[in-house]
C-alpha positions in Angstrom: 98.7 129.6 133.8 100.4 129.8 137.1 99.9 127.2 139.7 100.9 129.4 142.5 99.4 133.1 142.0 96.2 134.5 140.3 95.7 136.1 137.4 92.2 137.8 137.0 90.9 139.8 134.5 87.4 142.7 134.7 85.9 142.4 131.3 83.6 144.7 131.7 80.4 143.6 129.8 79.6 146.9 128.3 82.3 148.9 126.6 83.6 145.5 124.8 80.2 144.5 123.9 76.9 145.8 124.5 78.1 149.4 123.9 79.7 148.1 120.7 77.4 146.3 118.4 74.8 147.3 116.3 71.4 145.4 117.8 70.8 142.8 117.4 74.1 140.9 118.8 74.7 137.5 118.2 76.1 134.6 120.8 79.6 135.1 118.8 79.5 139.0 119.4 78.5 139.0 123.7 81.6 135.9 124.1 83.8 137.7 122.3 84.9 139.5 125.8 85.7 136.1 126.9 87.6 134.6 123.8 90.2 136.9 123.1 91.4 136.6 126.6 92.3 132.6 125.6 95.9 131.7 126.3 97.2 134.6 127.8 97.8 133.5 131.2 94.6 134.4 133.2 92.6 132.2 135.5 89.8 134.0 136.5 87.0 136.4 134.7 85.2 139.1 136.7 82.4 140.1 134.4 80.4 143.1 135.0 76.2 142.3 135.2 75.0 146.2 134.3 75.3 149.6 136.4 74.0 148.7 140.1 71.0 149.6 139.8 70.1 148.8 136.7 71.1 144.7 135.0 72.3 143.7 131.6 71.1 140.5 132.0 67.3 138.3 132.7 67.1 139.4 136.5 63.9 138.8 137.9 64.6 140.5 141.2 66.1 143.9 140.3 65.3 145.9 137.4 67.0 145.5 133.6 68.9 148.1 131.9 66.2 150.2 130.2 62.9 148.8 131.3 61.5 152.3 132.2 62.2 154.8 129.2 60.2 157.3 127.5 62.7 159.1 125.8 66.3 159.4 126.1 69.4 161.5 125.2 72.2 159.1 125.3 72.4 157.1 122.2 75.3 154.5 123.4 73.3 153.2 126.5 69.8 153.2 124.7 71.7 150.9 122.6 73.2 148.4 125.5 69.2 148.8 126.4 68.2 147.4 122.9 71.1 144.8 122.8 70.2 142.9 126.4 66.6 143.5 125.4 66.4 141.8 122.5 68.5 138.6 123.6 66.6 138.0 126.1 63.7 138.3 124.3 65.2 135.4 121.8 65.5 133.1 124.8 68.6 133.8 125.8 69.9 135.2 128.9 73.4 137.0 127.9 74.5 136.3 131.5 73.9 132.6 131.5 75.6 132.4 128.5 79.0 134.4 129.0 79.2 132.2 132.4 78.6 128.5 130.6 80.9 129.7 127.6 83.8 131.5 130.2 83.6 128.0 132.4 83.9 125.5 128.7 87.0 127.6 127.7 88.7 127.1 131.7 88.1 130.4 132.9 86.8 130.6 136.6 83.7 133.0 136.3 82.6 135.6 138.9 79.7 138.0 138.3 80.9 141.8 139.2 78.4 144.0 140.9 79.0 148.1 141.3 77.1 149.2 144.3 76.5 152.2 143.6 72.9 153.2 144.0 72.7 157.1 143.0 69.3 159.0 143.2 67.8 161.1 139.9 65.3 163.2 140.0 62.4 161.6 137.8 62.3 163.0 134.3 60.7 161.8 131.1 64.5 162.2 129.3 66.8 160.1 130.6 69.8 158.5 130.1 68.4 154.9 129.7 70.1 153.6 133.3 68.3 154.9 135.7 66.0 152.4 138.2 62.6 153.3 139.3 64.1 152.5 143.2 66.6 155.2 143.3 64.5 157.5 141.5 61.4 157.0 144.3 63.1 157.7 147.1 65.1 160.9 147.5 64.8 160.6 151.7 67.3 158.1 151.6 69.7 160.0 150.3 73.3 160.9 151.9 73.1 164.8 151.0 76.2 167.3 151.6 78.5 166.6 154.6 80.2 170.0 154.8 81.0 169.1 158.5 83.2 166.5 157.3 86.1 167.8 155.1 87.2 164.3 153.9 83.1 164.2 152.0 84.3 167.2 149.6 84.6 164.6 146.4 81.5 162.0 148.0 78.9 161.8 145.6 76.0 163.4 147.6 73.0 161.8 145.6 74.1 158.4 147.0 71.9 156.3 149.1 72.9 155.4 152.0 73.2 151.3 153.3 72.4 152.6 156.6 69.1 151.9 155.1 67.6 148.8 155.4 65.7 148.8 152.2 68.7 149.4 150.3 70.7 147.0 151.8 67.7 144.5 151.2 67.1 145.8 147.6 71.3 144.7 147.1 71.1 141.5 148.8 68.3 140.1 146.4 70.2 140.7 143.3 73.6 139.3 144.8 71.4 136.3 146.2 70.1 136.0 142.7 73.7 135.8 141.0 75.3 133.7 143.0 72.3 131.1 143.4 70.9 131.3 140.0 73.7 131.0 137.9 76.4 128.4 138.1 79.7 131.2 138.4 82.2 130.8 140.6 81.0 133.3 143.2 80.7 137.0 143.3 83.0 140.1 142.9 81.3 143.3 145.0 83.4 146.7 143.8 83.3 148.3 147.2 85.7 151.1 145.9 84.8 153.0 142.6 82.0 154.2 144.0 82.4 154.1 148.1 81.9 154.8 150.6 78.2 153.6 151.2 77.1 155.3 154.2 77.5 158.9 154.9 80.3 160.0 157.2 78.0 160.7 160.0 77.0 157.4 160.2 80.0 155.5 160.1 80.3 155.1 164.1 77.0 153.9 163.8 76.9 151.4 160.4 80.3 150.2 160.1 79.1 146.7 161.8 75.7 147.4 159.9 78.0 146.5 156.8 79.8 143.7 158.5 76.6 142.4 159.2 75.9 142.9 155.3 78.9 141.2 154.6 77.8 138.0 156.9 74.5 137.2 155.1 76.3 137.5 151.3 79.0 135.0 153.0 76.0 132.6 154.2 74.0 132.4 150.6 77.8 132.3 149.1 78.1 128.8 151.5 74.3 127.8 150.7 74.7 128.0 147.2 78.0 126.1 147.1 76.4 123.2 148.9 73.7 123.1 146.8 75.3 123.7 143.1 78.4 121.6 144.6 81.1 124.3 143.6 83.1 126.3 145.5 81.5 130.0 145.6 84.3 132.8 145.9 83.4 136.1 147.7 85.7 138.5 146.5 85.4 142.7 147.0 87.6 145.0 145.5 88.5 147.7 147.8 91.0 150.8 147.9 94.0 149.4 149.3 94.3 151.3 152.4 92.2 149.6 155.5 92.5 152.6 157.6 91.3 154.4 154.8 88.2 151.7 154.1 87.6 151.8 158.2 87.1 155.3 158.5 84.5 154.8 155.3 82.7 151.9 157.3 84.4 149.0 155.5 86.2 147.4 158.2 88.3 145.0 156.1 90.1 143.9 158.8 86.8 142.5 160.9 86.3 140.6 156.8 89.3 138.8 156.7 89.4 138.3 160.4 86.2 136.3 160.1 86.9 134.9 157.1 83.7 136.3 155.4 85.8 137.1 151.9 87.3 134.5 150.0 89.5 137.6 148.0 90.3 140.9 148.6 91.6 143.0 145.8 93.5 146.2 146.7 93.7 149.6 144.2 95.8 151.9 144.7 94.7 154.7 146.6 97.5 157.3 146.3 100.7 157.1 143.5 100.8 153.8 141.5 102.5 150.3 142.6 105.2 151.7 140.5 106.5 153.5 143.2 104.3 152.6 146.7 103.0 149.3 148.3 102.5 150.0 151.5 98.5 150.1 151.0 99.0 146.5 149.8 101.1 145.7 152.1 98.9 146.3 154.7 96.3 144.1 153.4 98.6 141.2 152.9 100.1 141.7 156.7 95.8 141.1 158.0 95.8 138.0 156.0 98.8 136.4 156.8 97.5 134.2 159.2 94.5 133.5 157.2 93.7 131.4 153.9 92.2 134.8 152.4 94.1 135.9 149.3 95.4 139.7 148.1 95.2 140.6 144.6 96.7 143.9 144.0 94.7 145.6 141.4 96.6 147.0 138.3 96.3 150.2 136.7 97.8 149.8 132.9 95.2 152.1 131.2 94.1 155.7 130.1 97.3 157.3 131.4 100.3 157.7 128.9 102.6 157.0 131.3 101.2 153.4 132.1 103.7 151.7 129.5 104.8 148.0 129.2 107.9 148.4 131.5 106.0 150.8 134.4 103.2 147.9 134.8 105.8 145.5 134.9 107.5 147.6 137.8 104.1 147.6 139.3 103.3 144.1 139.3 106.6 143.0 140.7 106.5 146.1 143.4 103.3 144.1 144.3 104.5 140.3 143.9 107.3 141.8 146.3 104.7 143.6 149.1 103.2 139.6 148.9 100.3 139.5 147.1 99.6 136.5 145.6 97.7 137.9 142.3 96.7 140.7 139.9 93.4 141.8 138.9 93.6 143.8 135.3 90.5 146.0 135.0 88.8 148.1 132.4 91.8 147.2 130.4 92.2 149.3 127.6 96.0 150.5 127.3 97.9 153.5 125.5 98.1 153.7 122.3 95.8 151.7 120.3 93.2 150.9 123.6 90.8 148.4 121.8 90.8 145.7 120.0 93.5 144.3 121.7 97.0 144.4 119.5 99.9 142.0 120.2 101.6 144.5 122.6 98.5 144.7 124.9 97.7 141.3 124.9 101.0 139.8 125.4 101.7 142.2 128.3 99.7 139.7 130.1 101.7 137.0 129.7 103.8 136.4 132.6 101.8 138.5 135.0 101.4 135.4 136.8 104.9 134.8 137.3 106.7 137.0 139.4 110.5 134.6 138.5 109.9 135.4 134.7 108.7 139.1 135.3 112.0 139.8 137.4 114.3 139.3 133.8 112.2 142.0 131.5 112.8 145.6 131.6 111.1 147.8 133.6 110.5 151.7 134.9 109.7 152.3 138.1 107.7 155.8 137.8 106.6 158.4 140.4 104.4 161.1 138.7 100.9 162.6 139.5 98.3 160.8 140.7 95.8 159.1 138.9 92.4 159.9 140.1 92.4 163.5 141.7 89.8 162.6 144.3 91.4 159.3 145.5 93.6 160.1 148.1 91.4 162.6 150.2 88.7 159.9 149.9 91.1 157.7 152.1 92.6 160.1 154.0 95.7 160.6 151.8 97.8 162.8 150.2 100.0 162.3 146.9 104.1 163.1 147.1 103.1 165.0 143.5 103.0 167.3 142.2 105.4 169.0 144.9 106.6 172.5 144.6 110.5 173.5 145.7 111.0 176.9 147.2 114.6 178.9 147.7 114.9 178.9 151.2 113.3 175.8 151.7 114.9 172.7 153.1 115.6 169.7 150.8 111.9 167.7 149.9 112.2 164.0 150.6 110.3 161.9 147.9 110.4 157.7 148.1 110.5 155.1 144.9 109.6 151.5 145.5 112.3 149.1 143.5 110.9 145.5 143.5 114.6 144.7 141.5 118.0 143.7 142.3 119.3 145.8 140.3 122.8 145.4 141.7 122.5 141.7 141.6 122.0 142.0 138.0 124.9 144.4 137.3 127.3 141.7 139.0 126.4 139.5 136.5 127.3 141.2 133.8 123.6 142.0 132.5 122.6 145.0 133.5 122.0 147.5 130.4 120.7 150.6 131.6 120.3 152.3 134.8 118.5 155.7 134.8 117.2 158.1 136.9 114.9 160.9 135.2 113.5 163.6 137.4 111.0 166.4 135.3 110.8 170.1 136.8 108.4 172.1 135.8 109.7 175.9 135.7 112.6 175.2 136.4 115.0 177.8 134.2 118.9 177.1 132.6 120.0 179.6 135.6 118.6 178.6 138.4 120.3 175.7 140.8 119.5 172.8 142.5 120.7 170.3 144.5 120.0 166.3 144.5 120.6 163.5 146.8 120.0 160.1 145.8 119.8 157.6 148.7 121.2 160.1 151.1 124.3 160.8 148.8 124.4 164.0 147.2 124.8 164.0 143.0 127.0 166.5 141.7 125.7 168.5 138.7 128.8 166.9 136.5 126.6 163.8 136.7 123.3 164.9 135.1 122.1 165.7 131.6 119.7 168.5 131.7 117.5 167.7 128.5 115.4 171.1 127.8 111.4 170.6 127.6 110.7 174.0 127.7 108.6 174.2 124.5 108.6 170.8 122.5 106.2 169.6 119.6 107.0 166.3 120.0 104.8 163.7 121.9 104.8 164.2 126.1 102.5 163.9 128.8 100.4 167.5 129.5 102.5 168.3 132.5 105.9 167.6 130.5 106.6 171.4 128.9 107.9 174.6 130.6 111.0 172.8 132.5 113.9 170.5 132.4 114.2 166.8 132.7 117.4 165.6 134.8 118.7 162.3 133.5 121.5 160.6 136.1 123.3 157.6 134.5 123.0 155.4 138.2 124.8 152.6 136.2 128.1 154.5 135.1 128.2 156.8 138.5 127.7 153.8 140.5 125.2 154.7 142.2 122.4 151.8 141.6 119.2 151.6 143.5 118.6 149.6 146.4 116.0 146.6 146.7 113.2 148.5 148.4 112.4 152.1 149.4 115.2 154.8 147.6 115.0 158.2 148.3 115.3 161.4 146.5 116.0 164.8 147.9 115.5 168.1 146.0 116.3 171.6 147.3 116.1 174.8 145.2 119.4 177.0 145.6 119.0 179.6 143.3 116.0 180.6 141.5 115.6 183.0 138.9 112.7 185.9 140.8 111.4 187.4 137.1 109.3 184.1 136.7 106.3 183.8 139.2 105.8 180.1 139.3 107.9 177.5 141.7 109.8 175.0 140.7 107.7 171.7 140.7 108.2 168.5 140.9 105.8 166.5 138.2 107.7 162.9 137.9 110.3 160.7 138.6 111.6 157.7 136.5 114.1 155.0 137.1 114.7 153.2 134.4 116.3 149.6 134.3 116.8 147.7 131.1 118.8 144.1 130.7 120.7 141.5 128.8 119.5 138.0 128.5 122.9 137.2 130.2 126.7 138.7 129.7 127.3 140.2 126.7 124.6 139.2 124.9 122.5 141.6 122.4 119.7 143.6 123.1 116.0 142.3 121.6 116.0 145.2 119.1 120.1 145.5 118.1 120.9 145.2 114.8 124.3 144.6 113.0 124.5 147.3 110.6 122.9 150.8 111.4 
């Protein structure tokens, strides 16, 4: 483990477990989420405690998983129902136990809550996870903001924390995990499901969460003194603060007042592959505070999330100044779950920022992640971006955490490529490129045709060209920091209706151990 940055790691406590087994489970079958995380270079486990509103665990304050169903239609979480049920029922509180066995094996342990509290109609079907409270009271809904443009993707059915009641109803369950069980502290997702309030009400109840915040940070402080550990408050937020302000989280006041112990920020638009300056942000309101900055990792669900881009990711963040990573809902491209040697050793250095500067990497630019992110905060995304004739050259920016040139004057630099993929782009038409304000001559690309290809690609690779520039043999390498690429259509053939688009850019950096030594997978003969 690292001594100087954190390495944390969301196992969420239902797809690896409750979701999985046949009930009964055993004590070997719920720590299993915790064991094969041993030796792999993480300090900290966030484990998740159930859906909000309803708990996979023995809460006597809010209301378990299950509790209140007739019949149901969804067989996976009428199992997680049965499997929490029935432990519980042998004496055994599953939570209690992933803590104790998490803390034996030198894990810190936090208990992650989702705060999202969604109304459903009553029914006698349902889908096993909905809670008698959010069900009873439809008048504290947020309902449709059609005033407010930035609500388009806000899930209207939410209830709003304006509400004393269900800020109340919240407080008792995080009072409950923090002083009931001996974790570590808390984690509060404050961003897969935010924001809490409506719109309307965030000049209103943005200090109405503040003041939320306070009381969490005083029984956070009460429990510590009494269970004589430290307890961490850490919230995972979209790593924007104007963004979270304008939703009524006003990180800034939080780490100002030192009510969080962590923050954690996601992206919001693009990937750390290509943009910090979300996390950068963040780290720039702590600086003057002991709060810490985790930068939350995407390496999952997404093709393009291999080894090399979420090592370009973690060091773009290591070089914005984070001082962590947070790895959550981990289930990475190809094989997802179990874990194979591949996923699990991608872990390894995460922790080490020195060690994760020597190993490959691609820095990637390409479509963003979750569609309804960046209009949440008040964003947009640099892709997909269409090129018209006529138009003039489209700026687009790539994050490069490496010294690349650095590594080239030693001698052990490998590979240095730039990939850019257009989408309708035709063998007539013309463009023109400019790589950190210097413009590439067409000499200096390989057009590589994926027009119509059966072999594996992303969905969006197909009906284009891919433009590979050798950056290494042109000498034109990319600088430490923000590079810039310019695209302008010159010629484009009028018979075919769709623009040119750009769908993704790549840069590609590969190395040598030192000078002229052999790559990991060169052979002699072949």
């Amino acid at each position: 483990m690292s001594q100087t940055h954190e390495v944390m790691f969301y196992t969420d406590g239902r797809h690896t477990s409750v979701y999985q087994y046949e009930p009964p489970m055993g004590v070997r079958q719920y720590v299993e989420p915790i064991d094969e995380l041993v030796d792999l270079g993480i300090d900290t486990i966030s484990y998740a405690v159930g859906d909000c509103s309803v708990l996979l665990y023995a809460t006597k304050v809010g209301e378990r998983w299950g509790h209140n169903v007739d019949l149901t239609g969804h067989d996976i979480w009428w199992r997680a129902a049965h499997n929490a049920r029935l432990m519980i029922a042998a004496g055994t509180d599953p939570l209690l136990l992933v803590c104790e066995h998490a803390q034996r094996r030198g894990f810190q342990f936090l208990p992650s809550l989702l705060l999202n509290m969604i109304h459903v109609a009553h029914d006698r079907v349902t889908n096993c996870r909905i809670a008698d409270f959010t069900t009873e009271h439809p008048e504290w809904q947020v309902g449709e903001e059609p005033d407010y443009p930035e609500a388009h993707n806000d899930n209207p059915s939410r209830l709003s924390f304006a509400v004393p009641e269900v800020r109340a109803e919240r407080l008792a369950v995080i009072k409950e995990l923090v002083e009931d069980y001996p974790g570590d502290g808390i984690e509060l997702n404050l961003h897969d499901y935010a924001p809490f309030i409506a719109r309307r009400e965030v000049a209103e109840h943005t200090e109405t969460l503040t003041s939320w915040l306070r009381d969490i940070r005083g029984i956070c402080d009460a429990a510590a003194s009494r269970q004589g550990r430290a307890k961490r408050l850490v919230v995972r937020i979209g790593a924007n603060a104007a963004g979270n302000k304008a939703m009524g989280l006003d990180v800034a006041s939080w780490i100002g007042e030192s009510l969080v112990d962590t923050v954690i920020g996601m992206q919001v638009t693009g990937g750390f592959d290509n943009d910090t300056s979300g996390l950068r942000g963040l780290v720039d309101l702590a600086a003057a505070t002991d709060v810490t900055v985790l930068a939350g990792m995407e390496a999952t669900n997404h093709p393009e999330l291999s080894p090399p881009v979420v090592r370009a990711a973690a060091s773009n963040a290591y070089a914005a100044g984070v001082d962590g990573m947070l790895f959550h809902t981990y289930y990475p491209a190809p094989k997802r779950y179990p874990y194979d040697d591949e996923a699990a050793g991608l872990l390894r250095y995460m922790g080490h920022p020195d060690l994760l500067a020597y190993h490959d990497k691609t820095y990637h630019l390409g479509l963003g992640r979750s569609p309804d992110s960046a209009p949440r905060f008040g964003q947009q995304e640099q892709l997909p971006a269409e090129l018209a004739p006529g138009d003039p050259p489209k700026q687009f920016t790539l994050e490069v955490a490496d010294d690349v040139a650095g590594r080239f004057e030693l001698g052990e630099l490998w590979r240095c490529e730039l990939r850019v993929m257009l989408r309708h782009l035709t063998y007539e038409d013309e463009i023109r490129l400019i790589w950190n304000g210097s413009e590439v001559p067409t000499s200096q690309w390989r057009k590589a045709d994926w027009t119509y290809q059966l072999r594996p690609r992303p969905d969006y690779a197909v009906d284009g060209y891919r433009l590979h520039i050798d950056l290494k043999q042109t000498q034109r390498l990319p600088e430490r920091g923000v590079n810039t690429l310019e695209l302008e259509v010159l010629k484009k053939d009028p018979q075919l209706i769709h623009p040119v688009t750009l769908v993704d850019m790549d840069l590609v950096v590969e190395y040598l151990p030192h000078r002229n030594a052999l790559r990991p997978d060169e052979e002699y003969l072949g």
